[in-house]
N, C-alpha and C positions, 0 to 999 in steps of 0.2 A: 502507676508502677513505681512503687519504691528501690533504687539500688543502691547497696550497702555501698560507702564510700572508700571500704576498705577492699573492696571484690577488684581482683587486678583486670584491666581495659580488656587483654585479650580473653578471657574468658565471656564476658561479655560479648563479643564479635561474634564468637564462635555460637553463643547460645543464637543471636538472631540469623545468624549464616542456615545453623539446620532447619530453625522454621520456615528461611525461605526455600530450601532442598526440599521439603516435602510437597510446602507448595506448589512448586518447581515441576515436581514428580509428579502431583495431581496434575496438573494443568495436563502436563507432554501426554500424560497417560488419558487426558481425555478428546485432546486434539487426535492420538492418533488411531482413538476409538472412533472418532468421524469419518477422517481419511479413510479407515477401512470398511466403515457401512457408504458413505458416499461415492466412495472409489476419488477423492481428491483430500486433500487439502487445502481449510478454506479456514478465512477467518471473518469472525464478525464484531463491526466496531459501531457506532453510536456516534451521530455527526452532531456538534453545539449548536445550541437555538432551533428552533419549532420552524418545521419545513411548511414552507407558503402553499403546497398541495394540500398537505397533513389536513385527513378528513373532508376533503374533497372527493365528490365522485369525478370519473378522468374527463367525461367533457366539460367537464370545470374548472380544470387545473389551471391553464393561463390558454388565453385566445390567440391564435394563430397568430397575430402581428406581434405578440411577445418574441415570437421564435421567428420574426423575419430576417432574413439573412440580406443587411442594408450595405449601402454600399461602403461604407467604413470597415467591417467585416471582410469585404472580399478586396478591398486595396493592401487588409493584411495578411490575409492569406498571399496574396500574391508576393507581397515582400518578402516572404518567407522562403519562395523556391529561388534556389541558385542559378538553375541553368531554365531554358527554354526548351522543353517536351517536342516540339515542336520541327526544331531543328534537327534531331536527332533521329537516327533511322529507326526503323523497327527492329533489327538485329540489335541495334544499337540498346536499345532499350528492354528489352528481352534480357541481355545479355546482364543491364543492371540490376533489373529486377531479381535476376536469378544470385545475383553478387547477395543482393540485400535479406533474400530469402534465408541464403550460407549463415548470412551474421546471427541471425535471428534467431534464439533458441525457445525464447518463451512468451508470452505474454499477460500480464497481469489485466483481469476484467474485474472490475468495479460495479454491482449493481447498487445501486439506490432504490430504495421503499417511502412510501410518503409517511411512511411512521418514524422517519430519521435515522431506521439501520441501513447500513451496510454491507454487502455480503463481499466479500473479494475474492478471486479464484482466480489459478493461473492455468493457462492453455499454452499448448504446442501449435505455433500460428498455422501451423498445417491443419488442425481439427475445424469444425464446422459451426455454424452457429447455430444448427440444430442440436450440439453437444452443450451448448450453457442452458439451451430452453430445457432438453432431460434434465439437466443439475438442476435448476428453479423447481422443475417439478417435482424432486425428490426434500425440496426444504421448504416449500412453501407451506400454509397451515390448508390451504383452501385448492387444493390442486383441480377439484372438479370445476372450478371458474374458469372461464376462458380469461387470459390475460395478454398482453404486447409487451414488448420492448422498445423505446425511442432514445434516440440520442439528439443530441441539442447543444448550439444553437447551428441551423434554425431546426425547428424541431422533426423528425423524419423516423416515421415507424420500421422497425428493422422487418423485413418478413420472406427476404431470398435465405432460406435454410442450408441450403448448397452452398451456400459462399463460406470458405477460409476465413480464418478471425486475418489472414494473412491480408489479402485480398478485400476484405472491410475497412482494413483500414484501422484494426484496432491494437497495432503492435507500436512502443511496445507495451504498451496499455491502454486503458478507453474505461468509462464511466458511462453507462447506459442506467437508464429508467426503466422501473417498474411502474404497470397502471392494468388495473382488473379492466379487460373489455365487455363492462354490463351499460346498459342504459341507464341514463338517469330516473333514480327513483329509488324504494325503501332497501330495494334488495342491494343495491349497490351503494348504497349509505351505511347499509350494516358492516358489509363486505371491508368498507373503506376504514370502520373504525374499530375494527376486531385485529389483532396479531397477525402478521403477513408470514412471519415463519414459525417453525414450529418453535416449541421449547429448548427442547433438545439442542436445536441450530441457535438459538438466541443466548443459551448458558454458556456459549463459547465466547460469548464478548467479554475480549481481555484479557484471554489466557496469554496468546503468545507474548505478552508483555509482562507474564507469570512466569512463564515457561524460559523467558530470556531473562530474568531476574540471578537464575544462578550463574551463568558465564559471566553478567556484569557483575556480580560482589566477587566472584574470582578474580577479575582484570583488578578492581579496585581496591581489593586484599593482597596483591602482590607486590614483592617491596620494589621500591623505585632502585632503577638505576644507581649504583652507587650510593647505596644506603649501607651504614655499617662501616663503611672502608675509611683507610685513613685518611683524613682532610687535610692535613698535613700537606704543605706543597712543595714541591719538586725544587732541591737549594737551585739557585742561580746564580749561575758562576758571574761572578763582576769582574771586567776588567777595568785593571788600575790604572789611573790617570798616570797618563805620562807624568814625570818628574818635569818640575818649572825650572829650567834651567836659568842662572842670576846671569844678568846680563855684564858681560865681560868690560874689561878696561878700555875705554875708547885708546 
């Protein structure tokens, strides 16, 4: 792209400002065509470097001692709680629990695919964990497979459905696995290396970084503080050195 050197700067701003307004517009307008067939809002992003599953059937993915939970693990976890569970009464703890539920408005779930995407969706820690397995099932490409969810480390298949994302333990976010539960063999190698979600779900990767493209050339097209105005500075008044008085006749 050639620009004429005579074309003044803002004119120029403004031409790349509307292509990214439309862009902008595409995006919002397809994100919130999702939100309305999925009943949420989700996004999907693409993690750097070939996941060490990637193309693995699931009882091949890493062997159980991968995901042991050694004792270096559980010295930090422990260093991490403040007080002693223990000490404290039942009321006692009821009563915090219920403090920490008040704060808690949302929480962001992370699932992972062994084909590198991401899916991300946010819950009210009140909902269930059989509300993300219907969401899987309405973006997945193969919904007639049976599949799991684990989290890790060490590694622990999610499968009480009843349980609050609250109460899981996954506020105020969490990063769960995807893995088709087939046996080893042709049918679960196909499975493994076909698209996990649909199309539709996977053309979303990178909108919202589309769609947030117009508010950031607005923040960074607005003039700074004190642009324009006089720089000129404020006189300052000096005062005058006393007068050296000449020293008198001894």
């Amino acid at each position: 792209m050639i620009v004429d050197g005579s074309s003044p700067l803002p004119l120029k701003r403004r031409r790349f400002t509307n292509i990214d307004s439309m862009e902008a517009a595409s995006a919002k307008a397809k994100l919130a065509a999702a939100k309305e067939k999925f009943g949420r809002e989700i996004h999907v992003f693409e993690t750097e470097g070939p996941s060490p599953i990637q193309n693995e059937v699931p009882s091949t993915e890493e062997s159980d001692d991968f995901y042991e939970f050694t004792a270096e693990d559980y010295h930090q976890v422990m260093a991490t709680k403040k007080e002693d569970n223990y000490l404290k009464t039942r009321k006692t703890r009821e009563a915090e629990e219920a403090a920490r539920r008040s704060r808690v408005t949302k929480a962001v779930i992370r699932v992972r695919f062994p084909d590198n995407h991401t899916l991300e969706v946010t819950f009210h820690p009140s909902e269930t964990i059989q509300c993300l397995y219907d969401l899987i099932m309405k973006v997945i490409s193969r919904p007639d497979l049976p599949f799991y969810l684990y989290t890790t480390p060490p590694k622990k298949q999610i499968k009480d459905m009843t349980l609050d994302i609250f109460s899981a333990g996954f506020i105020p976010g969490a990063i769960v696995y995807f893995s088709y539960d087939l046996p080893k063999g042709d049918d679960a190698t196909a499975a493994d290396s076909a698209a996990f979600l649909l199309d539709e779900v996977t053309s979303l990767k990178g909108l919202e970084v589309i769609a947030g493209a117009e508010q950031a050339e607005a923040i960074q097209s607005a003039p700074e503080p004190g642009v324009g105005a006089s720089t000129v500075p404020f006189p300052i008044a000096q005062t005058s050195k006393p007068s050296e008085k000449k020293p008198g006749r001894p």
